[in-house]
Phi, psi and omega in degrees: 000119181271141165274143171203131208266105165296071190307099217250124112334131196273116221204126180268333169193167209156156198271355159275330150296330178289330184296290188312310165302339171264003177269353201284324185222045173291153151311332170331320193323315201293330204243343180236168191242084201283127163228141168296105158255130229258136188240099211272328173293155147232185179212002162089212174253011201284113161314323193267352174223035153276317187314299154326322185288320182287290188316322208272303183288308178333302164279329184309293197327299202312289156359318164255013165042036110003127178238024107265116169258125172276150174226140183240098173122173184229209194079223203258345158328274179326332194258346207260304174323304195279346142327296183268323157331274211319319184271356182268199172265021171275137163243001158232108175289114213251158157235150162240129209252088172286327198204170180185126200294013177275330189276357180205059162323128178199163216276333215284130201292340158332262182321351135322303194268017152256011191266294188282340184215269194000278168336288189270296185335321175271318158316333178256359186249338182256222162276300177199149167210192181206158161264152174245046160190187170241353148324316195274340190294299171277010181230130114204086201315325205303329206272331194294324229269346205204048202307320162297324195281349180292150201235350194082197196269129172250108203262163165302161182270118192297185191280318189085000194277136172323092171307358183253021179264344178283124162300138182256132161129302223296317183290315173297339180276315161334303162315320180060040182275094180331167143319303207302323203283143177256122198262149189217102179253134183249155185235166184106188187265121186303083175226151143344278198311340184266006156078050192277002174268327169302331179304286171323305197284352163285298190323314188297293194321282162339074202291325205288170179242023168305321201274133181245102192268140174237126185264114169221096179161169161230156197190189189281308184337337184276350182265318160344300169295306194304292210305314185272338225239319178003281273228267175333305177302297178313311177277342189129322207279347161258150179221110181261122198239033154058217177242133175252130208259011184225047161312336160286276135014308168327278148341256189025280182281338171329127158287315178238138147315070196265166201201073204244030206264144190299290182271179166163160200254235141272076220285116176279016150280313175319284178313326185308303194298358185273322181274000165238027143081035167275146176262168207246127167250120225200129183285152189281030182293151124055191204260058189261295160317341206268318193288292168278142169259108147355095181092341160226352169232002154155225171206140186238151198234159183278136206270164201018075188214110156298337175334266155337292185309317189300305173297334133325311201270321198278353178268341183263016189281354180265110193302288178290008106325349221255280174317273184329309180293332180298295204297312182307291148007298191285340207255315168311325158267330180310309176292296223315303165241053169301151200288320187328307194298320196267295203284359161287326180290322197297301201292305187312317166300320207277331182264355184072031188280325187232000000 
């Protein structure tokens, strides 16, 4: 059975953490000997304690005599990991490309050189690596530097849980959230990049008083709401509930999914939200179509258009419409990203296979 060493950002929660925990207890479990390492630093740009950071990993790696390591991401973290991979006794080095300093291009000469020489530089050190869309594939310039080592697309694994295993009533009654009302859920880290200033200028905009938006995560963004929000927030109709550890439970009663985020990859809050049947309104980014079809499995909108979110919102007040999009959607992801698709291409890597 080969050991392979998993590579954890300490994330209190998150679409990377979740992706580890399912391969960890995945069928993968039967053919590989999965260990965490789990990476509580950064170290800035600061050289000498880049060094340090690299050497420091180097032996936890060593330590475990390993005969793979996944590294999860690529940016200057990922390239600092794949360093200390690289010096250690792993012999096939995996990178999974969750995210990428290419998804947020600025002028700043920082972001040059991790776009233009960081990036491919961890592209060129490792083994092999995948993307989690096929969106990341044509936009990450970074990936061009090394065509053989692309393994292709490895998608997150949808969730699969039994929606009737979820209490359906509790988060509204929690809430104390009428029948009448249509829950507008956002799920994730409340920042700027998920596009929570569009959200605000719809919440204004958004006259009817059917719609109850619930904010579930946490970020700087939240004081954005209190500030903006006062007047909403006071009547009901914004609810901010920080990070929840019931996320299902959420869904569950949600009626709609708004997803207004700029960039983005293969979001598991997306999938979550699919698999308990929320319909979905979704900025057209990133690898957010590999999910939704537009017009048949839910409506994806154009990214920083408050507009859009509005007219969206007001299209989704139709219950069979609603419908029709949850299923299709649920049927769709059920093949699409089924554990057959991902963690059979996962083992194949993980074995150096691809």
């Amino acid at each position: 059975m080969k050991r392979v060493i998993l590579h954890e950002i300490q994330y209190s929660v998150g679409g990377p953490k979740t992706v580890l925990k399912g391969i960890v207890n995945s069928p993968l479990k039967q053919n590989f000997e999965f260990v965490r390492l789990l990476q509580k630093e950064g170290c800035g740009f600061n050289p000498f304690k880049a060094i340090r950071f690299i050497n420091h990993y180097r032996m936890l790696i060593n330590k475990e005599n390993a005969d793979a390591m996944y590294i999860c991401g690529l940016q200057y973290s990922g390239f600092l990991m794949t360093v200390a991979a690289r010096l250690s006794n792993v012999g096939n080095v995996i990178v999974s490309v969750h995210g990428s300093d290419w998804d947020n291009p600025d002028k700043s000469l920082r972001k040059w050189i991790l776009m233009h020489i960081i990036e491919p530089l961890t592209i060129k050190m490792c083994d092999s690596f995948f993307t989690v869309c096929e969106a990341a594939q044509r936009t990450i310039g970074a990936l061009k530097v090394s065509p053989s080592h692309n393994a292709g697309v490895v998608y997150n694994t949808f969730p699969n849980i039994d929606i009737n295993t979820i209490p359906q009533g509790k988060f509204r009654e929690e809430l104390h959230i009428p029948k009448d009302k249509l829950i507008v859920a956002v799920v994730g880290r409340v920042v700027m990049a998920k596009g929570h200033q569009y959200i605000i200028e719809a919440i204004k905009k958004l006259t009817d008083p059917t719609y109850v938006f619930v904010i579930v995560g946490n970020g700087p963004y939240l004081d954005v709401y209190r500030q903006q929000c006062r007047k909403e927030i006071s009547e009901g109709k914004v609810r901010l509930l920080g990070v929840r550890n019931d996320v299902y439970n959420i869904l569950r009663d949600a009626d709609i999914f708004l997803f207004a985020t700029l960039n983005e990859n293969h979001s598991v809050a997306l999938l979550e939200a699919v698999n308990m049947e929320c319909a979905v309104l979704a900025t057209n980014v990133g690898g957010n179509p590999e999910i939704i079809e537009n017009g048949k499995s839910g409506i994806l909108i154009d990214s920083r258009n408050s507009d859009a979110i509005v007219d969206g919102l007001l299209q989704l007040k139709d219950a069979s419409l609603r419908k029709m999009y949850t299923k299709a959607a649920l049927l769709n992801a059920q093949e699409k990203f089924s554990i057959v698709n991902t963690y059979g291409k996962l083992g194949k890597i993980l074995n150096g296979k691809l």
